[in-house]
N, C-alpha and C positions, 0 to 999 in steps of 0.2 A: 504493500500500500504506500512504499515511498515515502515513509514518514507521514501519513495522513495529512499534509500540508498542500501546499499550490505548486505542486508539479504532479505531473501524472493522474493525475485525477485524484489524486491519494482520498482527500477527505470523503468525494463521492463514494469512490469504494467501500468506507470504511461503514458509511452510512447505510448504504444498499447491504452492506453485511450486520448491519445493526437490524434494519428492515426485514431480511430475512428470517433474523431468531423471531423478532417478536409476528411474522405470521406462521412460524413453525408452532408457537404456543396457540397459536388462536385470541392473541391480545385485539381487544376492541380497538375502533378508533373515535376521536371526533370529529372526523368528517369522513370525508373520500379517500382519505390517504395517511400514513403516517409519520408524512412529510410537512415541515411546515418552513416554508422557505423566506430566505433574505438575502438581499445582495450588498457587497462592499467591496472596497478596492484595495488589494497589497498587492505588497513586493516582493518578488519572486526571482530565483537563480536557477533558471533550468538549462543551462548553456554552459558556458566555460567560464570557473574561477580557479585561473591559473594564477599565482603568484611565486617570483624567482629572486631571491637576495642577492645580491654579485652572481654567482657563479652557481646557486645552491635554490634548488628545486623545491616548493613546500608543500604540504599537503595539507591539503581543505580538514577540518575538523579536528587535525591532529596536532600539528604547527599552528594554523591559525585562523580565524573567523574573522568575518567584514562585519560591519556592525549591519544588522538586520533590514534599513533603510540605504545598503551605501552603493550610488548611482552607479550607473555603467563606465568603467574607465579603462583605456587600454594606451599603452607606452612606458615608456623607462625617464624613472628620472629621477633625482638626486636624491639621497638622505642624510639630514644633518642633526647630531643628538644639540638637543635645548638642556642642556644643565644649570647649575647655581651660578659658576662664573660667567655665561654669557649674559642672565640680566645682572647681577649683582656687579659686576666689574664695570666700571663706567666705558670704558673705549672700547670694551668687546660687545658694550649695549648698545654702544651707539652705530658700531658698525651691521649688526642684527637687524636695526629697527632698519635702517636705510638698506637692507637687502632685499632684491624682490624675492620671493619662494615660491613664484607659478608653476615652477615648473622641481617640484620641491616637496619631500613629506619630511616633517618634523616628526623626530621619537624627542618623549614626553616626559619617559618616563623618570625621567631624574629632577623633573619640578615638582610634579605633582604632588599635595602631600609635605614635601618639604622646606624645612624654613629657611624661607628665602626672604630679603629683604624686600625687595621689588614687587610685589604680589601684586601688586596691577600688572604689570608685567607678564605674569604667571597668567593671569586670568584672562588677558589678551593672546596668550600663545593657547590655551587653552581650548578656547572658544574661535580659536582660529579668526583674529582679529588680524594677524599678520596675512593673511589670503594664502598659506600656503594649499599643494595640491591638495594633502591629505594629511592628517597624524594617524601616530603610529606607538601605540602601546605595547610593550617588549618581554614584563616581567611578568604575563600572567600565571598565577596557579593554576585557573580552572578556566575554560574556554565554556562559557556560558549563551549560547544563541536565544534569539529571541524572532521579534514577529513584528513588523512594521507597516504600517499604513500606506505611507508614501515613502518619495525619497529626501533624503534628508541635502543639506548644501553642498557635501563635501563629503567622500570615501574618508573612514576612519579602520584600522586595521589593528587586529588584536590579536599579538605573538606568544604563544606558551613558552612561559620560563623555562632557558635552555635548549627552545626550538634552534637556535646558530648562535658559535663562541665567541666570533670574533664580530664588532662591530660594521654593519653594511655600509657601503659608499653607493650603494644605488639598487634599484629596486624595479623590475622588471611585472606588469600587471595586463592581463588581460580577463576582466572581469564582466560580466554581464549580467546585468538585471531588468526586471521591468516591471510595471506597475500595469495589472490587468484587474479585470472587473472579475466577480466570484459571484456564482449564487450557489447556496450550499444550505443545508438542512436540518433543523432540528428534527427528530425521529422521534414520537411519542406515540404511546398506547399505554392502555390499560387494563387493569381485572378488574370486573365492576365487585362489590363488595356483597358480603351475602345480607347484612343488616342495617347500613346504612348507606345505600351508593349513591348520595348527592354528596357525601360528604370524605374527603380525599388525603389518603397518604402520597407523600410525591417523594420517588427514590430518584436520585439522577449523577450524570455524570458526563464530563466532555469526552467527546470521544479526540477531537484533534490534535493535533502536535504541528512541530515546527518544518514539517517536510524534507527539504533537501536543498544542501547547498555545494552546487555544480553537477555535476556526472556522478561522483561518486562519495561524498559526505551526507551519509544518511542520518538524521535524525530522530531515530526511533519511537522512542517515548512511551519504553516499556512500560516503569512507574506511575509515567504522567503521560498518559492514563488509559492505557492501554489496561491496569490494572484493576482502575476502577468501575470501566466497563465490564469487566470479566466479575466482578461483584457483582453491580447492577442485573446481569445477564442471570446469573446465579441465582439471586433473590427471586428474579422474575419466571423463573422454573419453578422453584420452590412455593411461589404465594400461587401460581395457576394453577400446582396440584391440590392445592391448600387455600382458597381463596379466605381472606380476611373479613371480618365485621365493616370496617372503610372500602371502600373502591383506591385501587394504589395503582397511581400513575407512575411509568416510566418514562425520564424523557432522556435523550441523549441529545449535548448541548453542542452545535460548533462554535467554530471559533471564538471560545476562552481564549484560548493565547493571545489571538490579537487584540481581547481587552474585553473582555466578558460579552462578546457581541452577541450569542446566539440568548444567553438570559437575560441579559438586556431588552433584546425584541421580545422576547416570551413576555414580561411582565411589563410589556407596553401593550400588547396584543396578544392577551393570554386565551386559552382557548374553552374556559369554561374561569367564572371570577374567582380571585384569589381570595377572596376572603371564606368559599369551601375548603381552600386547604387547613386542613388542623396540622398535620407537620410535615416538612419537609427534611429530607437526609440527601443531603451532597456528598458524593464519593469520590478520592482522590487518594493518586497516591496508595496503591492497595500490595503493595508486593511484597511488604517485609511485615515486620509488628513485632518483631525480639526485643523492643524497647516501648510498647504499647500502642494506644494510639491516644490523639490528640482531639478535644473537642472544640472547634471552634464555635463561637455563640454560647457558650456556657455559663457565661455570668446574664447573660439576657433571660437566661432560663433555670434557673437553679433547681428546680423541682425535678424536671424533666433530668437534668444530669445528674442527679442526684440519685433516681433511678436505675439511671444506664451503671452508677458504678456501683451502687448495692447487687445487679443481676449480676456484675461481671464478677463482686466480689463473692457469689455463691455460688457461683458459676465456676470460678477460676480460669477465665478464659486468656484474659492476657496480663502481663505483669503490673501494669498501672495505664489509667484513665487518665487524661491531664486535663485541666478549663484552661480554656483559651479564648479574649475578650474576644468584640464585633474585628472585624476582619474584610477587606475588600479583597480577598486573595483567593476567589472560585468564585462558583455558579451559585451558590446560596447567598449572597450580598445583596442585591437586588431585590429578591423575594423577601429578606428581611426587614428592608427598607420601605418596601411598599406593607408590612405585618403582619409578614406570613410568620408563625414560627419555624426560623429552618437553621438547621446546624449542619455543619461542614467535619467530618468525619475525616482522617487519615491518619496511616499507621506510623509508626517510628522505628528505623534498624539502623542496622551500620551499613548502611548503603549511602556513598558517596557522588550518585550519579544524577542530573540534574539537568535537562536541556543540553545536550551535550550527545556527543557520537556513540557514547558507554552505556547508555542508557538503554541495553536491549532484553530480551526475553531470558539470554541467557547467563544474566547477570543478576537477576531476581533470586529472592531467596524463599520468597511466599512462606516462609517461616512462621507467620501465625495468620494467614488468610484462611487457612479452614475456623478457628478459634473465634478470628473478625465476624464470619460470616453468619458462627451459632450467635456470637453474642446481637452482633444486628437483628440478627431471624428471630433472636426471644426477644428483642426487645420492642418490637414493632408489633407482637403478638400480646403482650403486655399493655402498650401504649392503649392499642385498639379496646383493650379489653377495659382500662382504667380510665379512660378518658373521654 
């Protein structure tokens, strides 16, 4: 699926494969389909991002990422490091400011952060006040991708620490991006409830990720969330052999990454009113739990989580519950805001991988997803039952 993102169809697919489980079960819909679509514009690399330091070759995802917005640029052209002595030294300042850098990418990484006298200075090389081509970040730990709207002013480029030893004198780029129109789909259905079906449990989860950048940096997103679809899925076999006292909506959200877009449109245009939902569970993040999981919304709701960690603590399902305040970081923020009650659920391991090329199936530890799943399954049979 190509990283479920804007190449290849990825997100369609992922959708049409979401669409398929939920009519293998026989889930209702509300209307004709269980599609409910919207359109918006990003930015996309499905072409060539080749990048060459002097003489030395790098590789997409592994050496380094463009920042998620950064335009199409192709030619060779100087690199020069911005350290303390050039603004802080008066006649190496002055010779800087009066340089052009058109044809020029500044590495950064020795101001940033550090104390420098000059810090107007700083915050003009920063924000690329001098015009050069592009900056150039050198010392990362972690190469972290993202999801962009449009494109931003100027290529910015970010190299893992240790990616080349010795300092580059020029920088060789043939990049490609572009900014296309998406229509893509929230996927929802339901089990109607046996005792009260006006009235709605909502489980949900994004299905999308950050796709793919160039020919061969894939962006998986096994964790996030590939995992919590596989929850979601899970649940939604288990409640159709078993249907609940509420009617439980399943929706699968797209494009979260690029900034909560598909719950956004849902709770603008929702498809039956929100104020039938009694609770909402956001899924995220489902592949580990050797460290528990995390409740986000839990001081908004005390009772309700107060709950979930007495079942867990008779239960023994995972090692500890956490509260976690209001939160804009998934697909339950919205629904909160408008009054739904909805809490954001995800587990906690030693897993280090995060938007990023590492982030696949077989790096998952699903260490307490069966454990996640009983303790969700009783706790939504509960809910239903006490509420």
């Amino acid at each position: 699926m190509a990283g479920r993102g804007y190449v290849k169809k990825g997100m369609q697919k992922a959708a049409d494969y979401i669409q398929s489980e939920y009519k293998k079960q026989g889930l209702q819909t509300f209307g004709l389909t269980y599609f409910q679509s919207f359109g918006y514009q990003a930015v996309s690399f499905p072409h060539r991002v080749e990048v060459k330091l002097d003489d030395k070759d790098m590789i997409a995802g592994e050496d380094f990422i463009v920042s998620p917005g950064c335009p199409t640029i192709v030619g060779v052209f100087n690199v020069v490091v911005v350290d303390s002595a050039t603004l802080d030294n008066p006649n190496d300042f002055k010779t800087f400011e009066t340089t052009s850098f058109y044809k020029t990418f500044l590495i950064v990484d020795e101001i940033k952060g550090k104390n420098i006298q000059n810090q107007s200075a700083v915050q003009k090389v920063l924000s690329n006040g001098y015009k050069a081509k592009g900056l150039i970040f050198t010392n990362q730990e972690k190469l972290t991708w993202g999801v962009a709207l449009e494109w931003e002013k100027y290529p910015i480029l970010y190299f893992k620490k240790g990616a080349f030893d010795v300092r580059p004198y020029s920088i060789r780029l043939n990049i490609e991006s572009q900014v296309n129109d998406y229509e893509v789909n929230n996927v929802i259905g339901y089990v109607k409830g046996t005792q009260y079906p006006d009235s709605f449990v909502v489980i949900t989860a994004h299905y999308d990720h950050l796709g793919m950048l160039g020919h061969y940096a894939q962006f998986s997103g096994a964790n996030d969330n590939s995992s919590g679809v596989a929850m979601m899925l899970d649940l939604m076999r288990e409640i159709k052999k078993k249907p609940l006292p509420y009617s439980v909506v399943f929706i699968a959200f797209a494009a979260e990454e690029a900034g909560l877009l598909g719950s956004v449109y849902y709770t603008q245009l929702p498809l039956f009113p929100l104020s039938q939902i009694s609770l909402l569970i956001n899924l995220d993040m489902m592949g580990t739990g050797d460290k528990g999981m995390t409740v986000v919304n839990a001081t908004l709701f005390p009772k309700e989580f107060q709950d979930i960690q007495l079942l867990n603590l008779n239960k023994d399902y995972l090692p500890v519950i956490q509260s976690r305040g209001k939160a804009a970081n998934s697909d339950h923020y919205y629904f909160a805001e408008k009054g739904v009650k909805a809490f954001f659920f995800y587990l906690m391991g030693e897993y280090k991988y995060y938007h990023d090329i590492y982030d696949t199936p077989e790096a998952l530890t699903f260490s307490k997803y069966k454990e996640a799943f009983l303790l969700i399954h009783d706790f939504l049979h509960e809910y239903c039952s006490c509420y």
